[in-house]
N, C-alpha and C positions, 0 to 999 in steps of 0.2 A: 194637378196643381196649376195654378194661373200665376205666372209671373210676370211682371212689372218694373220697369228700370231695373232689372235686375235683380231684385227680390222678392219675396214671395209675396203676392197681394195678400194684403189684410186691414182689419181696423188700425189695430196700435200702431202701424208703418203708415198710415193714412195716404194709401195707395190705391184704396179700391177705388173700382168704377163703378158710379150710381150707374146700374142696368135700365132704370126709367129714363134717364137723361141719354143714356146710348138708342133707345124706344123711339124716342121724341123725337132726336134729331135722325134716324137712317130707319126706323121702322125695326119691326121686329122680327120681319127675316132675312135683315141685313146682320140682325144680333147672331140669331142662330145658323146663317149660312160661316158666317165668319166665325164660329165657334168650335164648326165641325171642321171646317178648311184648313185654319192652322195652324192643326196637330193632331195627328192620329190617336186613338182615345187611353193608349200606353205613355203617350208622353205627354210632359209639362206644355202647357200653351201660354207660348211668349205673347201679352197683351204687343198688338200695336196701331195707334190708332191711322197710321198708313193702309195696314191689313183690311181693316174697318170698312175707311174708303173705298180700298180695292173692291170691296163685299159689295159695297154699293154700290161701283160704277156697274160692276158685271151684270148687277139686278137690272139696273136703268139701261143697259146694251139690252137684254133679253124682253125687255119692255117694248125698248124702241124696233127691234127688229117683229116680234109678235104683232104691232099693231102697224106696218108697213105691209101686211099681210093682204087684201083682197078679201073683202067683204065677206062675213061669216051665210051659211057654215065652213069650214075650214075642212078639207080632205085629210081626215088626220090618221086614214089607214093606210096600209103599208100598199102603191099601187104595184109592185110585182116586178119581175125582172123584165115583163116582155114589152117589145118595144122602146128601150129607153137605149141612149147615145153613151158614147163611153162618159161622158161628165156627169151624167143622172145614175150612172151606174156607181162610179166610183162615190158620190156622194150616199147613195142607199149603202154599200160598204161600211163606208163611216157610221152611217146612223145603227145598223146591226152591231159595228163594233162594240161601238158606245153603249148600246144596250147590256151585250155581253159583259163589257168590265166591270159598269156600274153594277149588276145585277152580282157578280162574283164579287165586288169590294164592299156594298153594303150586305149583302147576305148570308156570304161566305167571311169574309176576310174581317170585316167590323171596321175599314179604312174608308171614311168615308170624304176624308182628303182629297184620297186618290179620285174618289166615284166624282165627288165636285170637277174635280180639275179638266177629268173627263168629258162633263156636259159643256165644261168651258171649248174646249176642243171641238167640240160639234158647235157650238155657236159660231166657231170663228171660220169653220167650213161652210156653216150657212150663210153665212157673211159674204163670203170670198164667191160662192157658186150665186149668189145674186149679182154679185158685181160684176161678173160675168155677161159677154155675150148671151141674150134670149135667157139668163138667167133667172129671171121672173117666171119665166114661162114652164119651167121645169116643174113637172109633173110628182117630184122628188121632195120640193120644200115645205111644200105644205106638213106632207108626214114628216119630215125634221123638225121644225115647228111644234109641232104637238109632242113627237118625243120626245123632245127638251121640258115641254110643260111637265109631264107627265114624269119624268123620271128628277125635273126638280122638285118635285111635289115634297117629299119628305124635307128635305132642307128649307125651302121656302113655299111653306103650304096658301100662304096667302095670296101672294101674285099667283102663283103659276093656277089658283083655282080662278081668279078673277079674270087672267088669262082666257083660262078655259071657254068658263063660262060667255065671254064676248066672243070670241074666235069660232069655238065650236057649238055650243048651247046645247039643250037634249040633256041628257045624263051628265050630273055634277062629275067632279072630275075624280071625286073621291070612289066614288062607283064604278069606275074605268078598272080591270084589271090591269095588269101589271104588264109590261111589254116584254115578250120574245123574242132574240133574233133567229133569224133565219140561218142556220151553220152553211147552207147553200149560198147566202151574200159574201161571206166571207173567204170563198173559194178565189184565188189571185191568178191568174194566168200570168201575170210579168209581174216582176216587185226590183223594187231599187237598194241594188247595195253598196254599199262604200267601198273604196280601194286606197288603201294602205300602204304610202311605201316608208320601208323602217319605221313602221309607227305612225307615220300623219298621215292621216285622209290627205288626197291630193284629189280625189273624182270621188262620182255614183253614177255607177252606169244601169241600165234597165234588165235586166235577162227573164230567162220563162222562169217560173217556178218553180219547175221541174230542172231545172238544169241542172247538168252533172256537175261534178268540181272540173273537170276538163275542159268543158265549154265555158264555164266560168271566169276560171282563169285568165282564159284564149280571148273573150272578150274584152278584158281588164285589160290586159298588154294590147288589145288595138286602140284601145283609147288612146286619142289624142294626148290628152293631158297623161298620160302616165308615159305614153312615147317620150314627150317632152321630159318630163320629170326624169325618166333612165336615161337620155340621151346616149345611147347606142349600149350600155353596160346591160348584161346578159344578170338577170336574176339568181342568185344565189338559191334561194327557196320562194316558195310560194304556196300558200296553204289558203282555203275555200273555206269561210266558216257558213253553211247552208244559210241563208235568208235573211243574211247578216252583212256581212263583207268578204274583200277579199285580201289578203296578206301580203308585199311582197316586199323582201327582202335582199339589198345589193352589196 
């Protein structure tokens, strides 16, 4: 059900939205990115024409970044773990993530909200790792690039083929299988978790992965900011939630 100032769109409430007049003015895979984005396909999707917007600035970001791109063809296969710097590395991370989710939200789960929201996340890491020192240069963007065309394809089939077809050329893009990640990209050696005292995040410190809840902990009370934040009072409890945060209670 499509809802609208608050009730249900229809003729006799003469609420509906001419779908040709939404066409005309944002195109029409601004209509249907915005369609699936906002509301999972169990609930009501509140019309709004801010949403809309949203739908189309994100199109016109994934436009503007695809054709700031270096002269086609485009390297749009995955180049490998070897040889890349900790920032090419973490960026390949993200693009295997984002394969993962999307691939489990549109073809598992039927949330295709989520899978959206996901590609926006990878756009705004491709973003961020351009802006970056020698970030042009990164051997990483190209493949994020493409697997953003490639995994927006079902939501906006029309850019992300026209995309394609400038950027990469050769085999249309509807021909392109479907993208895999690599469960080896996803592998963390350090991850960041929050630290908690009585309930508010006051830090996120870095630990290995693997860390025990002992070393965990042990790091969380050297931090500065939580030094601070106890100043000198001895913790009551303290509880590790693995790869998550850490608790600690005065």
């Amino acid at each position: 059900m499509v809802i609208k100032d608050g009730a249900k769109m229809s003729k006799s409430k003469g609420n509906v939205v001419d779908p040709d007049e939404l066409v005309s003015a944002y195109g029409a895979d601004t209509a249907r990115l915005f369609s699936v984005f906002a509301a999972p396909p169990e609930k009501d999707l509140d019309w709004s024409e801010r949403g809309v917007e949203g739908s189309h600035r994100f199109l016109s970001r994934v436009w503007r970044l695809a054709l700031a791109m270096p002269d086609a063809p485009l390297a749009w296969q995955d180049p490998g773990p070897a040889g890349l710097d900790a920032a090419s590395t973490a960026l390949r991370q993200v693009v295997h993530d984002t394969i993962r989710r999307v691939t489990k939200d549109v073809g598992e789960r039927m949330h295709f909200n989520t899978a959206v929201a996901a590609i926006m996340e990878l756009v705004n890491a491709i973003y961020e790792r351009r802006a970056a020192e020698r970030g042009d240069r990164d051997p990483v963007v190209p493949f994020a690039v493409a697997t953003v065309l490639r995994l927006l394809a079902p939501f906006a089939p029309h850019l992300a083929s026209e995309l394609w077809e400038k950027l990469v050329g050769g085999a249309e893009l509807e021909s392109i299988p479907w993208p895999e990640h690599d469960p080896a990209a996803l592998v963390r050696d350090s991850i960041e978790v929050a630290v908690q005292v009585n309930g508010k995040v006051r830090s996120r410190i870095v630990i290995a992965a693997t860390a025990a809840a002992d070393d965990a902990i042990a790091a969380a009370l050297a931090d500065a900011r939580i030094t601070a934040e106890l100043a000198g009072r001895k913790p009551r409890k303290t509880v590790y939630v693995a790869g998550r945060l850490v608790s600690v209670v005065v």
